[in-house]
N, C-alpha and C positions, 0 to 999 in steps of 0.2 A: 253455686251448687252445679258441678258438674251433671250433663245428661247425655242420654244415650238418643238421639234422633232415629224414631222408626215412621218408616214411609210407605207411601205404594199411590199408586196413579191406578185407574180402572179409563175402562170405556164401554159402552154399547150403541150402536147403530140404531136401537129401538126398531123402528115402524116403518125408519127414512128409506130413501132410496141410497139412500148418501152420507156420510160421516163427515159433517161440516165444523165439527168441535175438535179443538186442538190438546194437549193437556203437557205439560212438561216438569221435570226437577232437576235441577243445577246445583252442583256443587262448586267451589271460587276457584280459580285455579294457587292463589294467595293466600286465601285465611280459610285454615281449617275449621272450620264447625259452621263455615258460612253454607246455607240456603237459600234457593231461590224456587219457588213454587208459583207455575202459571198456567189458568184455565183459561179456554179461550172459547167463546161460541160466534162460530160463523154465519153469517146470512148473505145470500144473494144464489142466483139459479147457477146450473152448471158449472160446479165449480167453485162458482167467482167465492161462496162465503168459508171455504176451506181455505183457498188461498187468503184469503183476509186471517183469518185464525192461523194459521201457518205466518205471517207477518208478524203479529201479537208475541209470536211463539218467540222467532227470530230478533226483534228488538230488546225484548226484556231480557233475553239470554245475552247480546251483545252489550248491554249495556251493564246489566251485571256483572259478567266478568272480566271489561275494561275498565273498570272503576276501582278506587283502593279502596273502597266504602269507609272511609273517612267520618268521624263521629258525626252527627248532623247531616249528613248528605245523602240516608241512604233515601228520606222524601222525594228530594230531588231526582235521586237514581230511578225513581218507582214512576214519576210525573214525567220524566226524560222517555222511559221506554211507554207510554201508552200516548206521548205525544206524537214520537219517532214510527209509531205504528198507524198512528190515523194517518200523518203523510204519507205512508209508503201505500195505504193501503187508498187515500184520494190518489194520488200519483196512477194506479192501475187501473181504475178507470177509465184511463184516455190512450191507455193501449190494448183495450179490450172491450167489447161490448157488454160486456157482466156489469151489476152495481153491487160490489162487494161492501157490508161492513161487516162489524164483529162489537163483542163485548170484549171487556179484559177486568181480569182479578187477580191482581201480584201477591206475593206475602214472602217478606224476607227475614231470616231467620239470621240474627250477626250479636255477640258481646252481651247475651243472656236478654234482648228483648226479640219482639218480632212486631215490625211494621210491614202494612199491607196501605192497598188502594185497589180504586174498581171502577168503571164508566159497564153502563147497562146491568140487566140486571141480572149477570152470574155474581155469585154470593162466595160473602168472607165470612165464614164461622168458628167464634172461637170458644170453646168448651173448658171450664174448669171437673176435672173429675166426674164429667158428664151432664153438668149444669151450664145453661147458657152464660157466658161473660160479655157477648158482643155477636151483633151481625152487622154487615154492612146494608143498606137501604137501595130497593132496588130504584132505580131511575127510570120508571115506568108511570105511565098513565093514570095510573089504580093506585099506586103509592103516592102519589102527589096528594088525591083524592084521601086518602087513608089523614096525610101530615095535618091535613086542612080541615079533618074532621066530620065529612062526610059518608067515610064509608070505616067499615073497622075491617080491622086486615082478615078475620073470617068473612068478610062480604068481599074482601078485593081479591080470596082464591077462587072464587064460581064468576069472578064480572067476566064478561063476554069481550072486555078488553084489556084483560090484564096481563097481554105480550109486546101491549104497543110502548112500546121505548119510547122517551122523550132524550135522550142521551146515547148516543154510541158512535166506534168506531167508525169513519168514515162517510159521516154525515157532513154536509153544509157547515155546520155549527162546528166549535170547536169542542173536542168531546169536557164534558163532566167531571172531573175526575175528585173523588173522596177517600180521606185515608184514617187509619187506623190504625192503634200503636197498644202493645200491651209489655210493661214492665216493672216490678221482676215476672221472670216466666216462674211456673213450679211442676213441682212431679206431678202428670196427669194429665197435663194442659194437653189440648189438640185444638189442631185448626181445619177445617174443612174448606177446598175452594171449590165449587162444584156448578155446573149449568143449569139451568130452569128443567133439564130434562130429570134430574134426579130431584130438588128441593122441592118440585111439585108436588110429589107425593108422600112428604113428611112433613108432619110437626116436628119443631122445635126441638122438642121433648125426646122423640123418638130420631130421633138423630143421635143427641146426647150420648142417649142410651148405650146405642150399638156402638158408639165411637169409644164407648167407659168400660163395656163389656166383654167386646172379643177385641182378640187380636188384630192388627190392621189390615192385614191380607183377609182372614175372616169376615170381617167389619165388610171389606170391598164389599165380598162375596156376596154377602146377605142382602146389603142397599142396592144392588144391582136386580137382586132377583127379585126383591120387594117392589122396586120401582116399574121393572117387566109384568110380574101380578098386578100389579093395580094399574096401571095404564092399558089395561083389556085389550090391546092390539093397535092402540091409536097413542106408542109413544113418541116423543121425538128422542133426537139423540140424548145420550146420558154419558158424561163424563167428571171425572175428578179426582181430587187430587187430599190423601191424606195426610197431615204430617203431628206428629206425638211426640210429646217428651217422655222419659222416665228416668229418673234420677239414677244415678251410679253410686251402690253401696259400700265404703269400701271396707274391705274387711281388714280388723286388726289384727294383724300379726304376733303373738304372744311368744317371747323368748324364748328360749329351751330352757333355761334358770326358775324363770315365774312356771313354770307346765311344774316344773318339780315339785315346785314348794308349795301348787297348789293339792298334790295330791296326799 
């Protein structure tokens, strides 16, 4: 089934002093209808966690549209650029006094599926007709605590530590990396990739909603200003990234002979 891919990327600065979140969409220069969708949330002072997410940004784009995306390999493609970003962004480090990392959540769009991956914990969402089909799991403190059964995930949005990362860009460790595959697509499907600065302030549910109900430009609009209202003046950044299917109708053509003889 052919589709029409509609998009849009947002951002806000929130509360920060500083816009550390990256946000990007790639088209191949090779295969048309190919997608590439990348959020990126920065950490480290001055700087340093922009330039980290600006890395995130630059690897996945390079690595996506050097590749033939070849059946089977777009995993690879997606493990290659969040690998290629922890190096570059350990590598800065030791010519700077910043301690940059970042999160990273890919999602590629090629041959009627969409596969994704993510380390830390910006989020993959993917929406049937406004219903949830999948999230990615964040790599956090409070989510571990959640798998293991100790806390339930309405106790792990109020814990007091539920920003501390166990997994990200440019740490010691080598990052986490988890992935995610949905096919076939259908008319309706959306995928959300967005930073702890917007998913904080919604359910599930209401995410769904707006991403089923308005338009995507719209949709932007409203999760941006919902997220501003409800973070009282103590937000962090907010960025993301939308992307939609909706089927192409095609209309049938009727002869000039059959118009006749039907009237």
């Amino acid at each position: 089934m052919p589709f029409i891919i509609e998009t849009c990327t947002a951002q806000h600065i929130g509360d920060r002093d500083e816009q550390q979140d990256r946000v990007g969409l790639f088209t191949h220069p090779a295969h048309k209808g190919a997608l590439l969708a990348v959020v990126a949330d920065g950490m480290g002072g001055h700087t340093g966690g922009a330039l980290a997410a600006e890395q995130v940004i630059h690897s996945a784009k390079t690595n996506f549209q050097s590749n033939a995306l070849a059946a089977g390999e777009i995993q690879s493609i997606l493990a290659a650029s969040i690998n290629d970003a922890h190096a570059g962004i350990k590598l800065s480090r030791y010519t700077s006094e910043q301690d940059p990392h970042s999160t990273a959540c890919l999602l590629v769009l090629h041959q009627g599926r969409a596969d994704w991956a993510h380390c830390g914990d910006s989020r993959v969402y993917h929406f049937r007709s406004g219903e949830l089909v999948a999230r990615s799991c964040d790599h956090s403190h409070v989510m571990n605590l959640v798998k293991q059964g100790y806390l339930t995930e309405a106790q792990a949005e109020t814990h007091p530590q539920k920003n501390l990362l166990i997994s990200c860009l440019g740490d010691t460790d080598d990052p986490k990396i988890e992935f995610g595959s949905a096919t076939p697509l259908f008319d309706g499907d959306s995928f959300l990739l967005c930073t702890d600065g917007l998913w904080a302030y919604f359910s599930d549910q209401e995410l769904g909603r707006v991403l089923s109900e308005f338009p995507v430009r719209q949709a932007a609009e409203i999760l941006v200003n919902t997220a501003r209202d409800r973070a009282s003046r103590h937000g962090d950044n907010c960025s993301f990234a939308i992307v939609r299917l909706k089927a192409i109708v095609e209309e049938k053509v009727v002869p000039p002979w059959k118009r006749s003889a039907a009237k």
